[in-house]
C-alpha positions as CSV (number, residue, x, y, z in Angstrom):
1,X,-47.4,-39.2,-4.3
2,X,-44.8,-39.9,-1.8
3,X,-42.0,-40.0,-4.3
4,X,-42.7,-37.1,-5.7
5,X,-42.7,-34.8,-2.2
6,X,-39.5,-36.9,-1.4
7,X,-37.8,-35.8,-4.4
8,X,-39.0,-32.2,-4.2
9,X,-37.8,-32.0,-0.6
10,X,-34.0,-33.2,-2.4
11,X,-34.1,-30.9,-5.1
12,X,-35.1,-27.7,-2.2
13,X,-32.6,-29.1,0.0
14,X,-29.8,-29.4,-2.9
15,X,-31.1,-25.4,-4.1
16,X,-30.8,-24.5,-0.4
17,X,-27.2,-26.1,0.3
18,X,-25.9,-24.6,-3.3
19,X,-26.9,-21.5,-2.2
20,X,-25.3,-21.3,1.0
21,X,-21.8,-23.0,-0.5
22,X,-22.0,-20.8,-3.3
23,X,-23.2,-17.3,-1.1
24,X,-19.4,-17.7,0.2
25,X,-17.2,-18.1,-2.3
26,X,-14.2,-16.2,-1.3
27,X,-14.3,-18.0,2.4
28,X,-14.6,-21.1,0.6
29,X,-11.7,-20.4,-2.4
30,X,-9.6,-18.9,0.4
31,X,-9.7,-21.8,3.0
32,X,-8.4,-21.1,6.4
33,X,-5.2,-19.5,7.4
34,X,-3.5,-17.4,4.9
35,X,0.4,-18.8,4.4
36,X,3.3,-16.4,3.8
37,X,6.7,-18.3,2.8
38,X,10.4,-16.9,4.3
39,X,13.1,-17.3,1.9
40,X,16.8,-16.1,2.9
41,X,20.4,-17.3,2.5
42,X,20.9,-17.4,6.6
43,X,23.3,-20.5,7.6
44,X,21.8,-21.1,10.7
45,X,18.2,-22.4,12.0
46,X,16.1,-19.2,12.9
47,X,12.5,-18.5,14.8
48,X,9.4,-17.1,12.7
49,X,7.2,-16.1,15.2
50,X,3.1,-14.8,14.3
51,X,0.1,-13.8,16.3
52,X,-0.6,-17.4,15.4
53,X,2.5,-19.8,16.0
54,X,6.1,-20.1,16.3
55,X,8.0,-21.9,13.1
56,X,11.3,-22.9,13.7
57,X,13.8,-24.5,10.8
58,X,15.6,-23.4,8.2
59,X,14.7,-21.5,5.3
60,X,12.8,-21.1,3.3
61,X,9.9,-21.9,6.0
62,X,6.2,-21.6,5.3
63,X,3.7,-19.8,8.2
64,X,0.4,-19.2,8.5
65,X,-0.9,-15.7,9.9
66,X,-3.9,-15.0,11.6
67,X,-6.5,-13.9,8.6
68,X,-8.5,-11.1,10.9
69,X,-6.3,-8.2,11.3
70,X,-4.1,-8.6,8.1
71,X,-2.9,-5.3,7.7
72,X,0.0,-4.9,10.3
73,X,0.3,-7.7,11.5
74,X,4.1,-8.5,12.4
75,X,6.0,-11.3,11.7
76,X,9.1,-11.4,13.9
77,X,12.3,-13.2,12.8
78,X,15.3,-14.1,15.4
79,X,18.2,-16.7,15.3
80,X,21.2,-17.1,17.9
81,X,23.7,-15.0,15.7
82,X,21.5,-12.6,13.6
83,X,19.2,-10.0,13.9
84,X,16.1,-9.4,11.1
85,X,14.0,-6.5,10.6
86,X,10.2,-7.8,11.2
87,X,7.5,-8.3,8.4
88,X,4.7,-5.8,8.6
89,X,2.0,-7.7,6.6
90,X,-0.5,-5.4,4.1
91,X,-3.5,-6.7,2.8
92,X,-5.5,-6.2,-0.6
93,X,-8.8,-7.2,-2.0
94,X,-9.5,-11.1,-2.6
95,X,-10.4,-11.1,-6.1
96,X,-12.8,-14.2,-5.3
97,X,-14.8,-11.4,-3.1
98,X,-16.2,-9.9,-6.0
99,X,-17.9,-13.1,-7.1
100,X,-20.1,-12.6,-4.2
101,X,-21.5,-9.7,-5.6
102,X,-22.5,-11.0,-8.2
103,X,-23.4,-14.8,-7.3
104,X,-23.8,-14.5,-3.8
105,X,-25.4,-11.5,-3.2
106,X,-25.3,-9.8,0.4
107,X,-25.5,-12.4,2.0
108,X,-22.5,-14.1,0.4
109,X,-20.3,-10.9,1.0
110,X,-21.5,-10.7,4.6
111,X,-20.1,-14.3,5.1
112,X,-17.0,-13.3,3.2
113,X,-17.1,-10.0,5.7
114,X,-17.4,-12.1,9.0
115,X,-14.6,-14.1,8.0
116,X,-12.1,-12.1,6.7
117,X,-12.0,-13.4,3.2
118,X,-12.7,-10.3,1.6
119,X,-8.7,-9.6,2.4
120,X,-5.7,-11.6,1.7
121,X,-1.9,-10.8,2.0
122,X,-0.5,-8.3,-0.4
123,X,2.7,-10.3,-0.8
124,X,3.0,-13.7,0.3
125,X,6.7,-14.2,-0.2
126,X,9.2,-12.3,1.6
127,X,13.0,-12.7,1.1
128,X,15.0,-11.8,4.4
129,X,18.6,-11.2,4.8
130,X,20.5,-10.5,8.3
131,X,21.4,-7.3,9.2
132,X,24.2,-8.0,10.9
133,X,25.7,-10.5,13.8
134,X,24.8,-10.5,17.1
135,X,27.1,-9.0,20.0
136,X,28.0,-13.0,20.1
137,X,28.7,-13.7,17.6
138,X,30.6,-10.1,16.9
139,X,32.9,-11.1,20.5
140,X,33.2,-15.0,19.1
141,X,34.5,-13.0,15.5
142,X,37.3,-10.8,17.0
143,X,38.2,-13.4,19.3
144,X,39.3,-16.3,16.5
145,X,40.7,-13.0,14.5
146,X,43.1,-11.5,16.5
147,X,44.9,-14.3,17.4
């Protein structure tokens, strides 16, 4: 009798635990922070700043970006002798969301909701070039060329 009520408590537990898992598909498919990856031919290190972190290297460089508030966020881009015009981030449906309708239900989407998975970054590669040099680098210029 025992064994029996043991293994019917597993089997509810297992049902109960699939169900939650399964409920939140997109969260789970999506993991955490979405990344965005900076490509550009720039010859010096630069700064990638989001609401999240500061990256700084050379490119290409991979970020992550804050998933709530997708849609415009900014990601700024500075280096000592260029200037960059920022990234203004869109979003678009997370195709995993729709899964939730149909497996998860309500309360799968709700998770997906509460999290932000529903969304994810329209684009999540971005080539950058410099506009142009600094005033530094512009002085530094003239300077070496009119001698």
């Amino acid at each position: 009798m025992k064994r029996i009520q043991i293994k019917s408590l597993n089997t509810k537990a297992l049902a109960a635990t699939s169900l939650f898992l399964l409920s939140s598909c997109a969260t789970i498919m999506s993991g955490g922070s979405p990344k965005i990856t900076i490509n550009g031919d720039v010859p010096e290190p630069v700064t990638v700043t989001t609401e999240k972190k500061s990256y700084t290297g050379t490119l290409p460089l991979v970020v992550k970006v804050k998933r709530h508030h997708l849609e415009g966020q900014r990601i700024r881009i500075s280096s000592e002798h260029y200037k960059f015009n920022d990234i203004i981030l869109n979003k678009t449906i997370n195709g995993y969301a729709f899964g939730n309708i149909i497996i998860g239900g309500i309360i799968g989407w709700g998770i997906d909701l509460c999290t932000n998975c529903v969304c994810v970054p329209l684009q999540t590669t971005y080539d950058i070039k410099p506009l142009a040099k600094t005033l530094s680098e512009a002085a530094d210029s003239n300077v070496s060329t009119s001698k």
